[in-house]
PyMOL commands that place a pseudoatom at each C-alpha (Angstrom):
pseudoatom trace, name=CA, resn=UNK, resi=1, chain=A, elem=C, hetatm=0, pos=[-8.206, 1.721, -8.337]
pseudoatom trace, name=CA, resn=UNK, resi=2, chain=A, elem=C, hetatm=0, pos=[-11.027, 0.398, -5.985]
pseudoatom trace, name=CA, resn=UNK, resi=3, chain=A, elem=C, hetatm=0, pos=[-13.047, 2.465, -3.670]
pseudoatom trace, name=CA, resn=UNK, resi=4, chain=A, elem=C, hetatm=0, pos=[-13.422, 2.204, 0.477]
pseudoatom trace, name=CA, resn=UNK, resi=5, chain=A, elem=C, hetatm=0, pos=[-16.470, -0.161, -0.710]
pseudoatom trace, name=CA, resn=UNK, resi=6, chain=A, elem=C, hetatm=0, pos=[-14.913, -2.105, -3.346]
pseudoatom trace, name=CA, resn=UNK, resi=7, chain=A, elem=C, hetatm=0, pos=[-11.684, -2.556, -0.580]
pseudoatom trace, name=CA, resn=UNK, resi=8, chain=A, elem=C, hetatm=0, pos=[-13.720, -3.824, 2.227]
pseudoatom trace, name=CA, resn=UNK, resi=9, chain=A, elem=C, hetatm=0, pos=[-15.454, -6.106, 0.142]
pseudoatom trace, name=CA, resn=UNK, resi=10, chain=A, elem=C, hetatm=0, pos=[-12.249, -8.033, -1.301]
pseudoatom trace, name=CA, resn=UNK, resi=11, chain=A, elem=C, hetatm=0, pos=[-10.948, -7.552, 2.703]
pseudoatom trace, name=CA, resn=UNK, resi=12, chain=A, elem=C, hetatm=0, pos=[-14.251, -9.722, 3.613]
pseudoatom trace, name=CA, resn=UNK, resi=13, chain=A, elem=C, hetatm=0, pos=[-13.217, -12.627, 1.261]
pseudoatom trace, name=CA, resn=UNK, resi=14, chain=A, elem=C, hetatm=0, pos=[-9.312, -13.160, 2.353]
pseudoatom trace, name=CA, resn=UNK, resi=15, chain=A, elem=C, hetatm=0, pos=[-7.658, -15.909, 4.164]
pseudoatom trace, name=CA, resn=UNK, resi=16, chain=A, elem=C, hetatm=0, pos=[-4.053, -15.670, 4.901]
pseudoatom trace, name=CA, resn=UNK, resi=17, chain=A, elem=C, hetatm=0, pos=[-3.068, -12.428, 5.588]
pseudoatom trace, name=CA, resn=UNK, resi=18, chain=A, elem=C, hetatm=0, pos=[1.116, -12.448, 4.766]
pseudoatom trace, name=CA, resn=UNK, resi=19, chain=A, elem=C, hetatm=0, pos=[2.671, -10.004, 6.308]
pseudoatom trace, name=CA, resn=UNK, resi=20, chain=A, elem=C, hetatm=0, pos=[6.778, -8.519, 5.165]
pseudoatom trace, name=CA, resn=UNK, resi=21, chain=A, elem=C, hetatm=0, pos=[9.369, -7.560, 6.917]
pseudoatom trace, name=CA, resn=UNK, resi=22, chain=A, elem=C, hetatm=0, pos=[12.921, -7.038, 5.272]
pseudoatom trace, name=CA, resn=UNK, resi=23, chain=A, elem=C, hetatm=0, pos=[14.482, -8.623, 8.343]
pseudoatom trace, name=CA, resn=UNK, resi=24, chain=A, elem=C, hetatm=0, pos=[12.472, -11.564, 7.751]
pseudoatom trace, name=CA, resn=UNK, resi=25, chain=A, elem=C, hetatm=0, pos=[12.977, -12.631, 4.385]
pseudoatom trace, name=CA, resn=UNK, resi=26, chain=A, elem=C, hetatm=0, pos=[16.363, -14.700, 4.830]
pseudoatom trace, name=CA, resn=UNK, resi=27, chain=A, elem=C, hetatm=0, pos=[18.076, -11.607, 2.448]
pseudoatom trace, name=CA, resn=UNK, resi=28, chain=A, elem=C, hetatm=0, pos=[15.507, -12.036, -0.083]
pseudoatom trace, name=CA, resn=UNK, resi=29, chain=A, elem=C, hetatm=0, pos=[14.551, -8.503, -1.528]
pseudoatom trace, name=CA, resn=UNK, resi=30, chain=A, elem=C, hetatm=0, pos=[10.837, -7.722, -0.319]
pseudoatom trace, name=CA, resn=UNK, resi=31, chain=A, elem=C, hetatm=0, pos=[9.236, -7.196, -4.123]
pseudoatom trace, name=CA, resn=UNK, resi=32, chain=A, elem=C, hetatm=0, pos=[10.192, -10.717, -4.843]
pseudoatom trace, name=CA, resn=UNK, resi=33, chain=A, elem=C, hetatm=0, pos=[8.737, -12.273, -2.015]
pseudoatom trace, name=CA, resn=UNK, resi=34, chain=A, elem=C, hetatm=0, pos=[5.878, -10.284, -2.612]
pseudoatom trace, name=CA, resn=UNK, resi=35, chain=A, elem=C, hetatm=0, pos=[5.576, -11.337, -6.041]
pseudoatom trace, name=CA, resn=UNK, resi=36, chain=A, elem=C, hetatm=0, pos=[5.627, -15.156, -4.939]
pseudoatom trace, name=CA, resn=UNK, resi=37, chain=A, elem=C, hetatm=0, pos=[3.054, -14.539, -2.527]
pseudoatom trace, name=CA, resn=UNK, resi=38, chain=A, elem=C, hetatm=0, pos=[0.886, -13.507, -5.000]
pseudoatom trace, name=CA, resn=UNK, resi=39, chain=A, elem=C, hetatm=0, pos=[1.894, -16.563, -7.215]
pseudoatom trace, name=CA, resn=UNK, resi=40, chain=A, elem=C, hetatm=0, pos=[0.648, -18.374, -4.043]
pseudoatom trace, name=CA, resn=UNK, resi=41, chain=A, elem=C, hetatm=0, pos=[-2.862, -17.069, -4.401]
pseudoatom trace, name=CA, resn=UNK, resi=42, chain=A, elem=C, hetatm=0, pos=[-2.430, -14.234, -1.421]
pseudoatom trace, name=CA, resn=UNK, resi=43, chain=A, elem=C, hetatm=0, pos=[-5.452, -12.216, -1.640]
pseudoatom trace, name=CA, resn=UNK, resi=44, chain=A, elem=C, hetatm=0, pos=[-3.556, -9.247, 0.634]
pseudoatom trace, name=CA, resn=UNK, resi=45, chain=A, elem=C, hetatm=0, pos=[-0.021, -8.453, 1.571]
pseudoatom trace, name=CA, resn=UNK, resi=46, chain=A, elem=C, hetatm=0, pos=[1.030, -5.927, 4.338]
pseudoatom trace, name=CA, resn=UNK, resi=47, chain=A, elem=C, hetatm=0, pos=[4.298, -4.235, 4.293]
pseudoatom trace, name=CA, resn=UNK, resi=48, chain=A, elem=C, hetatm=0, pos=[5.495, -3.836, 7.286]
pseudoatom trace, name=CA, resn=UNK, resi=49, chain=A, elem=C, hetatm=0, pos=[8.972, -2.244, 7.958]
pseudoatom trace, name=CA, resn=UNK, resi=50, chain=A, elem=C, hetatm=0, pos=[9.850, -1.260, 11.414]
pseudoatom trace, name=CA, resn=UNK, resi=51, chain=A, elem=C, hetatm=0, pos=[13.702, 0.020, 10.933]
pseudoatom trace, name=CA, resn=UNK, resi=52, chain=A, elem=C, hetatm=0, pos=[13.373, 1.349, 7.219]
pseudoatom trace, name=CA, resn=UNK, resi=53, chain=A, elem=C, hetatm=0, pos=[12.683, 4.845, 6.366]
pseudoatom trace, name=CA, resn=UNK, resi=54, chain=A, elem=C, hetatm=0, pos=[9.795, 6.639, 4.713]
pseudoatom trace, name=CA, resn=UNK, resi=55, chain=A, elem=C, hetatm=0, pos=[11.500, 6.766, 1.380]
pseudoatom trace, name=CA, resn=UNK, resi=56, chain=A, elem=C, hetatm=0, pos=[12.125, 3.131, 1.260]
pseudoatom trace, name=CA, resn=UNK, resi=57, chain=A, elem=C, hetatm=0, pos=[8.706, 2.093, 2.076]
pseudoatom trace, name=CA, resn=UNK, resi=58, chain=A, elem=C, hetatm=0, pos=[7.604, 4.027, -0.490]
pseudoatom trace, name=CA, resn=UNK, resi=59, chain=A, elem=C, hetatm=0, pos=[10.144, 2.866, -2.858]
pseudoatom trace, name=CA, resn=UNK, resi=60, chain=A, elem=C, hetatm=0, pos=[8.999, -1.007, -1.706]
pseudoatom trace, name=CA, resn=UNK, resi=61, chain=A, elem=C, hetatm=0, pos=[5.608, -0.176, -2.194]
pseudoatom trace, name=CA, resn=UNK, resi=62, chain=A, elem=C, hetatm=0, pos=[5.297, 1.209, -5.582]
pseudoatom trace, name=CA, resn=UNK, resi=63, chain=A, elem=C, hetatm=0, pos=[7.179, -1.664, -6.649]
pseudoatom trace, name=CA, resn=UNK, resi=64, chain=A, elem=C, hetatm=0, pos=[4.744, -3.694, -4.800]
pseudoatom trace, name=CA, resn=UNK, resi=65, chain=A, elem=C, hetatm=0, pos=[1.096, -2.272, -6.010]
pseudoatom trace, name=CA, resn=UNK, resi=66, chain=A, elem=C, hetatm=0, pos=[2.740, -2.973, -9.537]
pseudoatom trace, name=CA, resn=UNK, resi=67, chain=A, elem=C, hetatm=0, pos=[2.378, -6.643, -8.228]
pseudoatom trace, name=CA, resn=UNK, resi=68, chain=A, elem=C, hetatm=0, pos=[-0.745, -6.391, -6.652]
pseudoatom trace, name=CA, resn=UNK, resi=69, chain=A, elem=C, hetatm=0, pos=[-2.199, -4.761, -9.699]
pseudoatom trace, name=CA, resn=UNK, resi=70, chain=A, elem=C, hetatm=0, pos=[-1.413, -7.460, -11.718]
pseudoatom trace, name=CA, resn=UNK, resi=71, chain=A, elem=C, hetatm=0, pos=[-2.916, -9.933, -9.259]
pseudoatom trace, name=CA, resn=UNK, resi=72, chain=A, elem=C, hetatm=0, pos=[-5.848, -8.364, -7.991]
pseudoatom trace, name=CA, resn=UNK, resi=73, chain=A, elem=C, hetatm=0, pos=[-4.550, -7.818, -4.780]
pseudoatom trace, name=CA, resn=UNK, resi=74, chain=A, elem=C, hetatm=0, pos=[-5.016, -5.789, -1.668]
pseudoatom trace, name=CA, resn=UNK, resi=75, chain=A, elem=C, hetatm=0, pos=[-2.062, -3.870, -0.801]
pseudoatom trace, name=CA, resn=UNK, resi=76, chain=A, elem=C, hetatm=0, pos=[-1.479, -2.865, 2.943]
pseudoatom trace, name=CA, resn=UNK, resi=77, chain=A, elem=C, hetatm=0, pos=[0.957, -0.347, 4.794]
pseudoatom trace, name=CA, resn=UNK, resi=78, chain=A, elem=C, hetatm=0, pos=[1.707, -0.629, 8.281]
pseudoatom trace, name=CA, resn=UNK, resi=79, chain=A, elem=C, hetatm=0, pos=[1.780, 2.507, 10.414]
pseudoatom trace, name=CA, resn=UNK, resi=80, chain=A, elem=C, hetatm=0, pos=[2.098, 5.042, 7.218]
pseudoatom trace, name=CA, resn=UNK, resi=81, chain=A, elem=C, hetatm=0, pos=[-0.653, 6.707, 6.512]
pseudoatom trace, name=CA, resn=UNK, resi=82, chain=A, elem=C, hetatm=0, pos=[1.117, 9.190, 4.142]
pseudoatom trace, name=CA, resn=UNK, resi=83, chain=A, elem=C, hetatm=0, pos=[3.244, 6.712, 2.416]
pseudoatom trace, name=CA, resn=UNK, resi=84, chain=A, elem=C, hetatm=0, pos=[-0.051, 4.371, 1.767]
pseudoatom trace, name=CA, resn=UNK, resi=85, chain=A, elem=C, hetatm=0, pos=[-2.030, 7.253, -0.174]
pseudoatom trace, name=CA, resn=UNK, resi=86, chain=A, elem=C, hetatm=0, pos=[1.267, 8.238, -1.761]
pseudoatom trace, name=CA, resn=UNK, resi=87, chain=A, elem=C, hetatm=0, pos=[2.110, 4.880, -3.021]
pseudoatom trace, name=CA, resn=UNK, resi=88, chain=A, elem=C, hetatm=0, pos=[-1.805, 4.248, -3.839]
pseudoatom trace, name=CA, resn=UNK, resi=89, chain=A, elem=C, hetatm=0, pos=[-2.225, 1.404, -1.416]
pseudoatom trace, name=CA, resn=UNK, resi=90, chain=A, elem=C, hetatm=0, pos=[-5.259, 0.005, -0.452]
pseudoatom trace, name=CA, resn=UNK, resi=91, chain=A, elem=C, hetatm=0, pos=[-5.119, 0.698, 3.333]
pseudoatom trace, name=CA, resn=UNK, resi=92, chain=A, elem=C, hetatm=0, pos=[-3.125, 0.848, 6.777]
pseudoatom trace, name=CA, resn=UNK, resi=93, chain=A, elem=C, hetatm=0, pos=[-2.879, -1.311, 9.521]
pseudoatom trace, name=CA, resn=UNK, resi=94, chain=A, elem=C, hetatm=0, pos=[-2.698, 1.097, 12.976]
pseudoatom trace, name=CA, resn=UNK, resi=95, chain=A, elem=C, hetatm=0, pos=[-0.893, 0.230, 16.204]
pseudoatom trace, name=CA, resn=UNK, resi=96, chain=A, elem=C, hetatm=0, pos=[-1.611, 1.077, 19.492]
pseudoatom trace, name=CA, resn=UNK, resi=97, chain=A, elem=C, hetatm=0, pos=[0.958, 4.321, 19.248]
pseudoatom trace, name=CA, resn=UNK, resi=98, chain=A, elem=C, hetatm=0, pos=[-0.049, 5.055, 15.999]
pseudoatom trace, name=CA, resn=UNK, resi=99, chain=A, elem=C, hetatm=0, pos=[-2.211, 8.007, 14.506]
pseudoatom trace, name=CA, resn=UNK, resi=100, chain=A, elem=C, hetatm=0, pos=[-5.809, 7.485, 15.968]
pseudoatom trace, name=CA, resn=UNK, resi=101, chain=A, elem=C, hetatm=0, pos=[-8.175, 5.934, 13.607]
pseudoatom trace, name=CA, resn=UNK, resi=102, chain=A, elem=C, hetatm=0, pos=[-10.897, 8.637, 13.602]
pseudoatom trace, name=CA, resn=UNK, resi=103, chain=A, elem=C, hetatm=0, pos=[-7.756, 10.989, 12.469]
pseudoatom trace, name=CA, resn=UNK, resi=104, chain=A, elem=C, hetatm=0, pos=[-7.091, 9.095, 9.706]
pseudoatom trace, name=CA, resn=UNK, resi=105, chain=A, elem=C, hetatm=0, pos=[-10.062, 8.517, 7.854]
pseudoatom trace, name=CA, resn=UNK, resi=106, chain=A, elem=C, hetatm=0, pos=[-9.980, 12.116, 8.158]
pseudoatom trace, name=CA, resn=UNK, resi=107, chain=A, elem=C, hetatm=0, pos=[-7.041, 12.696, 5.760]
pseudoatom trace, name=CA, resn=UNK, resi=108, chain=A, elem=C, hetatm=0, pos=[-7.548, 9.316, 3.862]
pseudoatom trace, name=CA, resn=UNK, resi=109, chain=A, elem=C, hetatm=0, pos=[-11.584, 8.585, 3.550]
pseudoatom trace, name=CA, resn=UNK, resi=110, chain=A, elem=C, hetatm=0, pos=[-10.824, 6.131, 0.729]
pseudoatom trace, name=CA, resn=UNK, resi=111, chain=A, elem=C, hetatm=0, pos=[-8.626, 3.666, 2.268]
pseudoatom trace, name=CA, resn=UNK, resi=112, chain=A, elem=C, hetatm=0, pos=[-9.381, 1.202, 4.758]
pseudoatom trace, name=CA, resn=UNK, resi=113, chain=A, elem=C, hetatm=0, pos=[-7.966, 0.895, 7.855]
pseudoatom trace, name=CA, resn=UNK, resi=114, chain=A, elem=C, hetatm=0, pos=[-6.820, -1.758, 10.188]
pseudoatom trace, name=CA, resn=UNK, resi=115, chain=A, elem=C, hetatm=0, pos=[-6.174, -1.534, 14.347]
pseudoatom trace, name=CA, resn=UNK, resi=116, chain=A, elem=C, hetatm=0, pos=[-4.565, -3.569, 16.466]
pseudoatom trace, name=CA, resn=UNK, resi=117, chain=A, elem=C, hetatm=0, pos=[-6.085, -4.897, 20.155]
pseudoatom trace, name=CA, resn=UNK, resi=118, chain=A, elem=C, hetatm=0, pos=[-4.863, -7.366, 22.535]
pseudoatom trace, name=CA, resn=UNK, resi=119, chain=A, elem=C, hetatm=0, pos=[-7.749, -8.229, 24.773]
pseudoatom trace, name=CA, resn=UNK, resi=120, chain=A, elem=C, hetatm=0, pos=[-11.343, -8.377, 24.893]
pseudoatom trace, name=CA, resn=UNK, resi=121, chain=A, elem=C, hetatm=0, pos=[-11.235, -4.749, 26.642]
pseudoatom trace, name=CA, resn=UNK, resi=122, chain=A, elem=C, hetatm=0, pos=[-9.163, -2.983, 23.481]
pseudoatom trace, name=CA, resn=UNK, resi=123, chain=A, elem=C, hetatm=0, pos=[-11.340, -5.209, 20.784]
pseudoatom trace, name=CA, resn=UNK, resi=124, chain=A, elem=C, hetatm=0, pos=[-14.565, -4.184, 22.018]
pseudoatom trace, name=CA, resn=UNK, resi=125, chain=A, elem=C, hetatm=0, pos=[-13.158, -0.471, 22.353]
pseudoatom trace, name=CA, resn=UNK, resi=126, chain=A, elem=C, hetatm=0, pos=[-12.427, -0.762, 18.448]
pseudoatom trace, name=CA, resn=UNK, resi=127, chain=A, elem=C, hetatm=0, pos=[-15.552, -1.907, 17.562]
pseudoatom trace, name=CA, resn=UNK, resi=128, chain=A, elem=C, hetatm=0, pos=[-16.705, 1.822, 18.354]
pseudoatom trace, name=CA, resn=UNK, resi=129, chain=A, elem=C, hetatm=0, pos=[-13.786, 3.301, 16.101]
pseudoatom trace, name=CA, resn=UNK, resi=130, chain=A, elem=C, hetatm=0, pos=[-14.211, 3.869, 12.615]
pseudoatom trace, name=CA, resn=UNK, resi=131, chain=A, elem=C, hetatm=0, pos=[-12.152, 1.550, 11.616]
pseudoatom trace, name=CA, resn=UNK, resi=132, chain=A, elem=C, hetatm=0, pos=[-12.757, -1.043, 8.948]
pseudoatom trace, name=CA, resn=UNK, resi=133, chain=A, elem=C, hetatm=0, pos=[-11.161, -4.371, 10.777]
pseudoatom trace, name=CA, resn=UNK, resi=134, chain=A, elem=C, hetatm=0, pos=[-9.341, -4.950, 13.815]
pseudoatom trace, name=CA, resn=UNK, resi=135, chain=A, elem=C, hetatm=0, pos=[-6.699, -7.775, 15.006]
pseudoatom trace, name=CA, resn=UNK, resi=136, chain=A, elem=C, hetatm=0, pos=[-6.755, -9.220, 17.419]
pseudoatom trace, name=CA, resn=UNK, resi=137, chain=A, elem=C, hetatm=0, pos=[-2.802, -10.287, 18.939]
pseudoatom trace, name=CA, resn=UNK, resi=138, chain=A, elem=C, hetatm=0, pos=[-0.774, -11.598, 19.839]
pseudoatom trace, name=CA, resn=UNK, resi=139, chain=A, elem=C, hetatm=0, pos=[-2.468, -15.003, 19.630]
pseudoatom trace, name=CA, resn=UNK, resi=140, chain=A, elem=C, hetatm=0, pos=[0.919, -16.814, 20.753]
pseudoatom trace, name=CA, resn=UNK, resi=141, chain=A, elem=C, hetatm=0, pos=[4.316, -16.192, 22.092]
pseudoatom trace, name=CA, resn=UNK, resi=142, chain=A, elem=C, hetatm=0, pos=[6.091, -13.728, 18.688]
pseudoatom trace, name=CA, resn=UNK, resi=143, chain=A, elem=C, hetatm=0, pos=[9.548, -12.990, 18.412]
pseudoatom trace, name=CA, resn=UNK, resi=144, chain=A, elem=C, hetatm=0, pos=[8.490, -10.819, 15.096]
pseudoatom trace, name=CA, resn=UNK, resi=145, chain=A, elem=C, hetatm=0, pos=[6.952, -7.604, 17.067]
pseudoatom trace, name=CA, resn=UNK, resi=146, chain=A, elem=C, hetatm=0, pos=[7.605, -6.181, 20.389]
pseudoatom trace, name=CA, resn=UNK, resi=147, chain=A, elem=C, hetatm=0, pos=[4.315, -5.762, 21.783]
pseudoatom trace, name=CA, resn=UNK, resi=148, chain=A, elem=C, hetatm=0, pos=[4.965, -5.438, 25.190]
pseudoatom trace, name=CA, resn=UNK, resi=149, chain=A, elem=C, hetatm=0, pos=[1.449, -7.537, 26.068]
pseudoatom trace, name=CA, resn=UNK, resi=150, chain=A, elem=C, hetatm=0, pos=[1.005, -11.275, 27.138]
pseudoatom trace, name=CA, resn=UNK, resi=151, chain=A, elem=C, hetatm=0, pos=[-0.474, -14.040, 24.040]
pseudoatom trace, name=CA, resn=UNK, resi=152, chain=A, elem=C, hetatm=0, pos=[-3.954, -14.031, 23.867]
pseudoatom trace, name=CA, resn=UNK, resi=153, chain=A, elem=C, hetatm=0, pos=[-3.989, -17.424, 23.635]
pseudoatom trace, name=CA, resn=UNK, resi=154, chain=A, elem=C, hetatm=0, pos=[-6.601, -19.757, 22.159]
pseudoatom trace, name=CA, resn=UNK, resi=155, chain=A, elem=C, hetatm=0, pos=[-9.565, -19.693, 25.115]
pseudoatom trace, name=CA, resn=UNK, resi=156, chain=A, elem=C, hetatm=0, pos=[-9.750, -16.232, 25.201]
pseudoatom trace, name=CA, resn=UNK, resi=157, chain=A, elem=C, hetatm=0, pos=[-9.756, -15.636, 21.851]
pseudoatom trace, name=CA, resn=UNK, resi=158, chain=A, elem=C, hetatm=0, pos=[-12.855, -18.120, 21.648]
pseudoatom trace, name=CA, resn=UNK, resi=159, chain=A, elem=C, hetatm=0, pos=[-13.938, -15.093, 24.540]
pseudoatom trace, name=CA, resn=UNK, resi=160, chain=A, elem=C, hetatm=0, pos=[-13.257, -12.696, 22.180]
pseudoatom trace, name=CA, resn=UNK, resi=161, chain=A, elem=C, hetatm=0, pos=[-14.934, -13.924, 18.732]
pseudoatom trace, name=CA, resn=UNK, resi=162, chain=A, elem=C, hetatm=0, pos=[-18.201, -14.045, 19.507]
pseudoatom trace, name=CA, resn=UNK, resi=163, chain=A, elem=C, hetatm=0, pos=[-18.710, -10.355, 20.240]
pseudoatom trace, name=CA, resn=UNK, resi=164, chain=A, elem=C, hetatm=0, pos=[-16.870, -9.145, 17.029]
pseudoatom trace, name=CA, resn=UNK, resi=165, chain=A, elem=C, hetatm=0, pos=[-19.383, -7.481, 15.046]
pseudoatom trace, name=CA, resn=UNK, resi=166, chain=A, elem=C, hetatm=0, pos=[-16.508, -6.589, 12.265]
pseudoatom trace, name=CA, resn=UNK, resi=167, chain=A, elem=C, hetatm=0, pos=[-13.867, -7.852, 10.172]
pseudoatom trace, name=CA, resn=UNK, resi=168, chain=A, elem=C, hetatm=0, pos=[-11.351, -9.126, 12.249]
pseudoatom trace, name=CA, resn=UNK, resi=169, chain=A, elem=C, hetatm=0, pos=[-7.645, -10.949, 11.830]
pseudoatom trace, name=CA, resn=UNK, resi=170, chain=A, elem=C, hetatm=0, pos=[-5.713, -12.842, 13.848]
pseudoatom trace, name=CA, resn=UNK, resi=171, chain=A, elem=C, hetatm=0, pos=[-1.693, -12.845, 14.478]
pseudoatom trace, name=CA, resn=UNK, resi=172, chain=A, elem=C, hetatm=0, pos=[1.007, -13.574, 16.577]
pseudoatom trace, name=CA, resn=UNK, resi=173, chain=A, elem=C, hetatm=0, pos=[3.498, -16.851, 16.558]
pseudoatom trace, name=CA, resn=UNK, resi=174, chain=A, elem=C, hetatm=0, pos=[0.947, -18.275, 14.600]
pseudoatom trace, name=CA, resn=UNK, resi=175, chain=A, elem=C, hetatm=0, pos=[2.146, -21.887, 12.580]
pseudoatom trace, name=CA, resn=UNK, resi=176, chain=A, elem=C, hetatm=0, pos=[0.876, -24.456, 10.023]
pseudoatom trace, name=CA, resn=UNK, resi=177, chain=A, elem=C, hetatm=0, pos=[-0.218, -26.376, 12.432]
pseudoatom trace, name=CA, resn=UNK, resi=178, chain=A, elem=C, hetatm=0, pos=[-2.392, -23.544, 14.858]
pseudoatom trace, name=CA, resn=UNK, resi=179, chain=A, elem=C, hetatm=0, pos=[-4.551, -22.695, 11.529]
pseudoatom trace, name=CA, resn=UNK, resi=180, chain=A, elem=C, hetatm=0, pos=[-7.068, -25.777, 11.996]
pseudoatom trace, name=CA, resn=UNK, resi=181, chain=A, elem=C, hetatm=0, pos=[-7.788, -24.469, 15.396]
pseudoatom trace, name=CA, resn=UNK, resi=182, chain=A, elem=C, hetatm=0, pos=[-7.881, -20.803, 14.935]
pseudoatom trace, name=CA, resn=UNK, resi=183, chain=A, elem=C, hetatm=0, pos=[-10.357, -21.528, 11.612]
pseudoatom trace, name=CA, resn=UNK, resi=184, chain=A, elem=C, hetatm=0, pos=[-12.376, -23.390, 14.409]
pseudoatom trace, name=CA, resn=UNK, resi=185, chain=A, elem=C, hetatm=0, pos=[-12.419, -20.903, 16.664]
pseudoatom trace, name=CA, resn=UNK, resi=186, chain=A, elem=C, hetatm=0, pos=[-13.928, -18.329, 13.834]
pseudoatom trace, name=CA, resn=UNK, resi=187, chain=A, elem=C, hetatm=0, pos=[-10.987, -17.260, 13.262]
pseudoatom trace, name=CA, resn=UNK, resi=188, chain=A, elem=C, hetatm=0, pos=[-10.696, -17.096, 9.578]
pseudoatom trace, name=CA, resn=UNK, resi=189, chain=A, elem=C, hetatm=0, pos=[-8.288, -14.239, 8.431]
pseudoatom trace, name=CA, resn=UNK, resi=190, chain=A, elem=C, hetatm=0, pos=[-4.788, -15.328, 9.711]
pseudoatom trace, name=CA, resn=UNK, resi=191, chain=A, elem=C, hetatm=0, pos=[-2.111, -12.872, 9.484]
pseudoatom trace, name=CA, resn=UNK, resi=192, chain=A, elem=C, hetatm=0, pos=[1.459, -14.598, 9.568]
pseudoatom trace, name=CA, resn=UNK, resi=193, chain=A, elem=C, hetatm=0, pos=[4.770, -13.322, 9.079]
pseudoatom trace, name=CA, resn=UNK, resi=194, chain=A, elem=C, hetatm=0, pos=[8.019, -15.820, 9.367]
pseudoatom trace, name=CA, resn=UNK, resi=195, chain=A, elem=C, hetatm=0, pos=[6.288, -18.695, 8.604]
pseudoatom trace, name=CA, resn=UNK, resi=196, chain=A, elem=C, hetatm=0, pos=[5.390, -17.492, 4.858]
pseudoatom trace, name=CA, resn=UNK, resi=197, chain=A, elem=C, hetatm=0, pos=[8.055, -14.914, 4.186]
pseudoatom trace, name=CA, resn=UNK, resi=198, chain=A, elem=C, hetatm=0, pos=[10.928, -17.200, 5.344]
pseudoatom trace, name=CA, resn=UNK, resi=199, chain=A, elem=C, hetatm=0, pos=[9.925, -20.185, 3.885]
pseudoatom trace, name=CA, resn=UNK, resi=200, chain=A, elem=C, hetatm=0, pos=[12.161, -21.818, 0.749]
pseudoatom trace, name=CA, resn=UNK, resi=201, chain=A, elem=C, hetatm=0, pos=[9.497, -21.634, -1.450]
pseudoatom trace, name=CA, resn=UNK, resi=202, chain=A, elem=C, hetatm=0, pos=[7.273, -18.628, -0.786]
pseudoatom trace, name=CA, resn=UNK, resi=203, chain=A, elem=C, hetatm=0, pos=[4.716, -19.526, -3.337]
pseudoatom trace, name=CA, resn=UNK, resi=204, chain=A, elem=C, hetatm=0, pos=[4.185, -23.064, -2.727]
pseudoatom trace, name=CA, resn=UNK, resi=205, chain=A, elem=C, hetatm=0, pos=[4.209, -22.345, 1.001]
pseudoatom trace, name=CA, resn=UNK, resi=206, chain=A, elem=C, hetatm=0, pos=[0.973, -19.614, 0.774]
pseudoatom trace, name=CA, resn=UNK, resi=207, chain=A, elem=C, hetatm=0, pos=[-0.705, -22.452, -1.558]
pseudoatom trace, name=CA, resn=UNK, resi=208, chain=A, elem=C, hetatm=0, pos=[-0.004, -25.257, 1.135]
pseudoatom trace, name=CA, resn=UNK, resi=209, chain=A, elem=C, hetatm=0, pos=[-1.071, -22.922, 3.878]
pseudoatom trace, name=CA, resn=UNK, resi=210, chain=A, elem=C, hetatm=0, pos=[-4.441, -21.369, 2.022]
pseudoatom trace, name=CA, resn=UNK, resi=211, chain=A, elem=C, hetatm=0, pos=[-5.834, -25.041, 1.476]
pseudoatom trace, name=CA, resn=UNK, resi=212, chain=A, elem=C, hetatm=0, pos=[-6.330, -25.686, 5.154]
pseudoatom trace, name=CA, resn=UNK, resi=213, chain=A, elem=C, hetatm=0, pos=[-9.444, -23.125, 4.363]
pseudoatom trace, name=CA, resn=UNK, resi=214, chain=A, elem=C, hetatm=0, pos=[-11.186, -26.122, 2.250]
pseudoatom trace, name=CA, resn=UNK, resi=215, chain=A, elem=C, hetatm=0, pos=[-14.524, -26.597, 3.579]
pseudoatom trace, name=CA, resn=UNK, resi=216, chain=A, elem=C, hetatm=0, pos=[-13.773, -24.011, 6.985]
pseudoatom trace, name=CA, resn=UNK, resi=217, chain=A, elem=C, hetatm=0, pos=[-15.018, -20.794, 7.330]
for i in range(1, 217): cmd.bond("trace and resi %d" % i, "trace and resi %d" % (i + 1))
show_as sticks, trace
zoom trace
């Protein structure tokens, strides 16, 4: 089991960022797209289920850090601060409405923690929290997440970069063919959601995707 130091550290060297959601899996059951991602060379999975209970979360995810165990991986909750120590995850990503950051290194000082902002007002605001990365979102028009805030979009992320002083992802109707520019913007953790988890081939798909990091970032 690694430490907060140990966590941040592997966070620091990822690329793709997948990110699973039972509803978008085409029917597929979450472990075994999880599995594939990490036959793909994934670095860090999130699990991220809106409409699912507690129990199944933590169900998913303790078949899941099986997986990441084997592969050296990061494993991720989204929201569930509770279910991620119970489960022995590596960390949380927070949302807006979520359980303060500050709180939550409180109860879990181990694990590393994720927020989300959507503008340059809200990233620089997180840069005072405690947390260990923040995202920045949506970058495009997503029909994944109800966010209830406009895209981001490319200039003002290129805004934005420059005056991160942590960690930071990127995510939000975000394609194959967006990762060139985003990785040019300085943009090089890229969470994405549909386009990995319902692809045929899960595994093949993270490879393809991961090699437009040759020679970037």
């Amino acid at each position: 089991m690694k430490n907060r130091e140990e966590r941040i550290e592997a966070f620091k060297k990822i690329d793709l960022y997948p990110v699973i959601s039972s509803e978008f899996t085409l029917g597929r059951p979450v472990p075994e797209v999880f599995r594939a991602c990490a036959e793909g060379g994934a670095r860090i999975v999130q699990l991220r289920e809106k409409h699912a209970g507690k129990g199944e979360l933590y169900r998913l995810a303790l078949e899941c850090r099986k997986i990441a165990d084997a592969y050296d991986m990061l494993l991720m909750i989204d929201d569930h601060v509770d279910v991620a120590l119970a489960a022995g995850a590596d960390g949380v990503h927070l949302g807006m409405e979520d359980l303060p950051v500050n709180a939550a290194r409180k109860i879990a000082p181990e694990l590393i923690f994720g927020v989300s902002t959507h503008n340059m007002t809200e990233a620089l605001d997180a840069l005072g929290s405690e947390c260990d990365y923040l995202n920045v979102g949506p970058v495009f028009e997503t029909r994944t997440k109800e966010v209830g805030y406009p895209p981001v979009g490319l200039d003002e992320l290129k805004r934005i970069v420059p005056e991160l002083t942590k960690p930071f992802t990127v995510m939000g109707g975000i394609k194959a063919g967006h990762i060139a520019s985003l990785l040019n913007a300085g943009a090089c953790r890229i969470a994405m959601v549909t386009e990995v988890t319902q692809a045929p081939d899960v595994a093949e798909q993270v490879k393809k995707l991961r090699s437009a990091w040759r020679n970037m970032c």
